[in-house]
Every structure is written in structure tokens, then in C-alpha cells.
C-alpha positions in Angstrom: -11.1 -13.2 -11.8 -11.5 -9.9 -10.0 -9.2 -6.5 -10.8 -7.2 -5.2 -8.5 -5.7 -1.7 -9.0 -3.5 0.9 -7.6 -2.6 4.4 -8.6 -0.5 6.6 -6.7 1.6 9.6 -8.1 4.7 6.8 -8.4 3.1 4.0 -10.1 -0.3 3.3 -12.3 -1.3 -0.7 -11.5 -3.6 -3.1 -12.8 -4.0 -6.8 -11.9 -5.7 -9.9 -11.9 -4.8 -13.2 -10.4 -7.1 -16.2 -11.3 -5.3 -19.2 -8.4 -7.0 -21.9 -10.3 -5.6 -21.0 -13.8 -2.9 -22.9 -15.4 -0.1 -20.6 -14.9 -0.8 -17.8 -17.8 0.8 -14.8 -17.9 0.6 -10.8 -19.2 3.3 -9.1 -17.6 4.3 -5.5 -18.8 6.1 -3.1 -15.9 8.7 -1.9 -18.2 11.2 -3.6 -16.1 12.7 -6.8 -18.0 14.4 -8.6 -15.6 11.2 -8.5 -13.9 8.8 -8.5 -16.1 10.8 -12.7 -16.2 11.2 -13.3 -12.8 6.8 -12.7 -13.0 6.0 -14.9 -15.9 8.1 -17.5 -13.6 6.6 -17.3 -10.3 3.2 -17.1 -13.0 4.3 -19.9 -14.8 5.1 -22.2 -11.6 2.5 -21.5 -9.2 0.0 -22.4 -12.0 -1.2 -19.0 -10.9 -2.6 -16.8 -14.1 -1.3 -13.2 -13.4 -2.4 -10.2 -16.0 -0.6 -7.5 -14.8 0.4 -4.0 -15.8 2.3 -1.4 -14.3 3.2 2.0 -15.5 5.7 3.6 -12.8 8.2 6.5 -12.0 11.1 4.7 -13.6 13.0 8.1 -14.7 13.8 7.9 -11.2 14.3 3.9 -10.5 12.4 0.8 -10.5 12.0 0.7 -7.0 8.5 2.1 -6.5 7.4 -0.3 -9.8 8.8 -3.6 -7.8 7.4 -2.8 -4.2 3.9 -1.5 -5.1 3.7 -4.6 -7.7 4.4 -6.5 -4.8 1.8 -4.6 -2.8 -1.1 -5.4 -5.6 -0.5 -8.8 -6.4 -0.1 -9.5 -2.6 -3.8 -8.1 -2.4 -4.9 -9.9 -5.1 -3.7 -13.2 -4.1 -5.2 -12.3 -0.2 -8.2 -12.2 -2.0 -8.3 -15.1 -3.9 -6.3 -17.6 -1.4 -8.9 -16.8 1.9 -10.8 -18.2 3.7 -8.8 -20.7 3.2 -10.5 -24.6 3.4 -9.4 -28.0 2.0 -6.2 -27.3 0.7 -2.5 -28.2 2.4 -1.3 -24.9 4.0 2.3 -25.9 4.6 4.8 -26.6 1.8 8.5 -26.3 0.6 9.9 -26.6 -2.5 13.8 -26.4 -3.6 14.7 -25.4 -6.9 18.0 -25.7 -8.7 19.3 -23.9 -11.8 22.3 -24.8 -13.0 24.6 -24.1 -9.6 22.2 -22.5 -7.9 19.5 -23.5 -5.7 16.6 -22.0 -3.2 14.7 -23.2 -1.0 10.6 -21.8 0.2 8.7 -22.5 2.7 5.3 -21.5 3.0 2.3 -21.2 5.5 -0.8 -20.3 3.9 -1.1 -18.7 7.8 -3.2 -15.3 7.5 0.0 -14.1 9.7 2.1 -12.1 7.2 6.2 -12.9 7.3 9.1 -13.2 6.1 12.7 -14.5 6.1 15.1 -13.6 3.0 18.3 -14.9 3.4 19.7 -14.4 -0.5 22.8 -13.4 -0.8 22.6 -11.5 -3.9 24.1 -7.7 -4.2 24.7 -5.2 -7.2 23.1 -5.6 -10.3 21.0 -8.5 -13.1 21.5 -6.2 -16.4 20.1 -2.6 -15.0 18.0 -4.5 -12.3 18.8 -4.3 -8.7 18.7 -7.5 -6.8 17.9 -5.5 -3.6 14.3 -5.1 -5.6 13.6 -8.4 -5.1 13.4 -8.6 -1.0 11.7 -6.0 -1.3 9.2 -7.2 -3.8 8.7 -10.4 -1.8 8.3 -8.2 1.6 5.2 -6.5 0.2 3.8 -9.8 -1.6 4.0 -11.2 1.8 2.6 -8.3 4.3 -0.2 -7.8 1.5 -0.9 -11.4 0.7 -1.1 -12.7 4.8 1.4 -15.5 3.8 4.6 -16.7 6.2 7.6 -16.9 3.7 11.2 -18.3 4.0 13.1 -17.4 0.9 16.7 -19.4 1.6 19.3 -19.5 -0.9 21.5 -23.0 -0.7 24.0 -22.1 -3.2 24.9 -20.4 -6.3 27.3 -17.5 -8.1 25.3 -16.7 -10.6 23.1 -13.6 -9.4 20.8 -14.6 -12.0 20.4 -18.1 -11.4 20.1 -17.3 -7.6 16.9 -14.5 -8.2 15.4 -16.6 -10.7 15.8 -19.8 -8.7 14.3 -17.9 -5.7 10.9 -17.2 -7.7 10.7 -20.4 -8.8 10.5 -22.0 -5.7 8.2 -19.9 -3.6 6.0 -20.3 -6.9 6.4 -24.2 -6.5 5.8 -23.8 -2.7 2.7 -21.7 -3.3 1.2 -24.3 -5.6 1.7 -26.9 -3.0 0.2 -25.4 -0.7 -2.7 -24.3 -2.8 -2.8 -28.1 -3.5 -6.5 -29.1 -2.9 -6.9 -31.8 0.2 -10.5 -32.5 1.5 -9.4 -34.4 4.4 -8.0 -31.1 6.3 -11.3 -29.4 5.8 -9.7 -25.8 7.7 -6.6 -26.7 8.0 -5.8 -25.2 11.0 -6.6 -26.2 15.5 -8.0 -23.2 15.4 -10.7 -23.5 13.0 -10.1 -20.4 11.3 -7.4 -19.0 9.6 
């Protein structure tokens, strides 16, 4: 498990991802909601994530969410590629209570994403905007193609935390070991 970190005059980072843990987690960035919505996408991906992050958050907690998002995207680049016999594509839904979101993932090298969440204003002090852009710089940083689609819900809550859930589900799946695809890919590279 290698350490990835990040200082810049916003935010102090360190981080290490281990993709064949068991889904471990030490999560401190002072933001609560968040510091939750990690120990999920930890929890679920069977990803182990040690992770620390001391930011600007006199001012808000958006530099803390987006450059979390850039380091942990970095780490997981690292840890994911090359990429050889595993599945590549997956989905997963997840419901919680009334909610539910669905993921789709390509473990493609070529960095996307779609957020359609319909989520606005506030969890406690957090803002749900955070979390697009969280996921935005997971994805540029990590090389991944992402579809983040909420189904239903009212509970902003539910929705975010449902949302984490299943791109961590879809990212396990796709981690999922398969030695018949050797590269998964007509290219033979990804």
C-alpha cells in the first residue's frame, strides 16, 4: 500500500488505498457527513482507504471534498492499472429506504462522468453540490468512466449515501478478478 499525498495552501492530504483489502477504513477530513459517505464507498468497494485531510474549512468544505477526490482518484489510478484479468464493466443499484442509485462503471483508462442526482441545499452543514464534485475529481484522477443516476428518492440523505454505495458496489465488480478476459479490452491495452 503506497502513500499518496497532497499539500497545497487549501488542503494538507494523506492517503492510502490497498484494492485488495477488505473494505477498512480511517477517515478524518473534519467534514462528518463526509467523513460517512467515505467509510461507505470504503466499506462497499472492499477497498481499505486511510485517509486524512486537514483543509481551509474556515472558508467551506469545498477545497477538502474536491482535492480528496483528486488524491484518492490518484491513488486508486495507481493501484487499479494496468489493468489484466479482472471484469471492467459493471453496475450496481442500491436502495435505501425510498431511495435508490444506480453506477455504471468502465474500468476504461478514459476519465468520465455523468451525475444526474437530483439533490440541492444542504445534509446537516454539508453541501450536496460537494458530492458531484467529489466524484468529478475521483473520476478525471482515477481514469474511470462513471454514471452516477439517481432512480428515486426524497430523502437528500438517502439519495448521497445511496449514490456512494453503489459506485462502491460497481467498483468492486468490476475489480472482480476473471482470468478468462486476460486484458479485457480489443485493444490490448487499456
Amino acid at each position: 500500500m503506497k502513500e499518496f499525498n497532497r499539500k497545497t495552501k487549501e488542503t494538507d492530504i494523506k492517503c492510502k488505498v490497498d484494492i485488495n483489502g477488505n473494505g477498512t477504513s480511517n477517515i478524518n477530513t473534519e467534514v462528518g457527513f463526509f467523513d460517512h459517505m467515505l467509510e461507505a464507498l470504503s466499506k462497499h468497494s472492499g477497498v481499505d482507504i486511510d485517509l486524512s485531510c486537514k483543509g481551509d474549512l474556515h472558508i467551506d468544505a469545498h477545497h477538502t471534498v474536491e482535492d480528496c477526490g483528486i488524491v484518492l482518484g490518484k491513488a486508486l489510478k495507481d493501484e487499479i492499472f494496468p489493468i489484466e484479468n479482472v471484469e471492467r464493466y459493471s453496475n450496481a443499484t442500491v436502495v435505501m429506504d425510498e431511495a435508490s442509485t444506480t453506477c455504471s462503471l468502465d474500468l476504461s483508462n478514459r476519465p468520465f462522468l455523468v451525475y444526474e442526482v437530483n439533490v440541492h441545499g444542504k445534509v446537516g452543514d454539508f453541501d450536496t453540490e460537494l458530492v458531484e464534485e467529489f466524484f468529478h475529481a475521483l473520476v478525471m484522477n482515477a481514469g474511470l468512466t462513471v454514471h452516477i443516476i439517481q432512480d428515486r428518492g426524497r430523502n437528500k440523505h438517502h439519495i448521497l449515501e445511496a449514490s456512494f454505495k453503489a459506485f462502491a458496489v460497481a467498483l468492486r465488480r468490476a475489480m472482480a478478478k476473471n482470468d478468462k478476459l486476460g486484458i479485457p479490452s480489443t485493444k490490448g491495452v487499456l
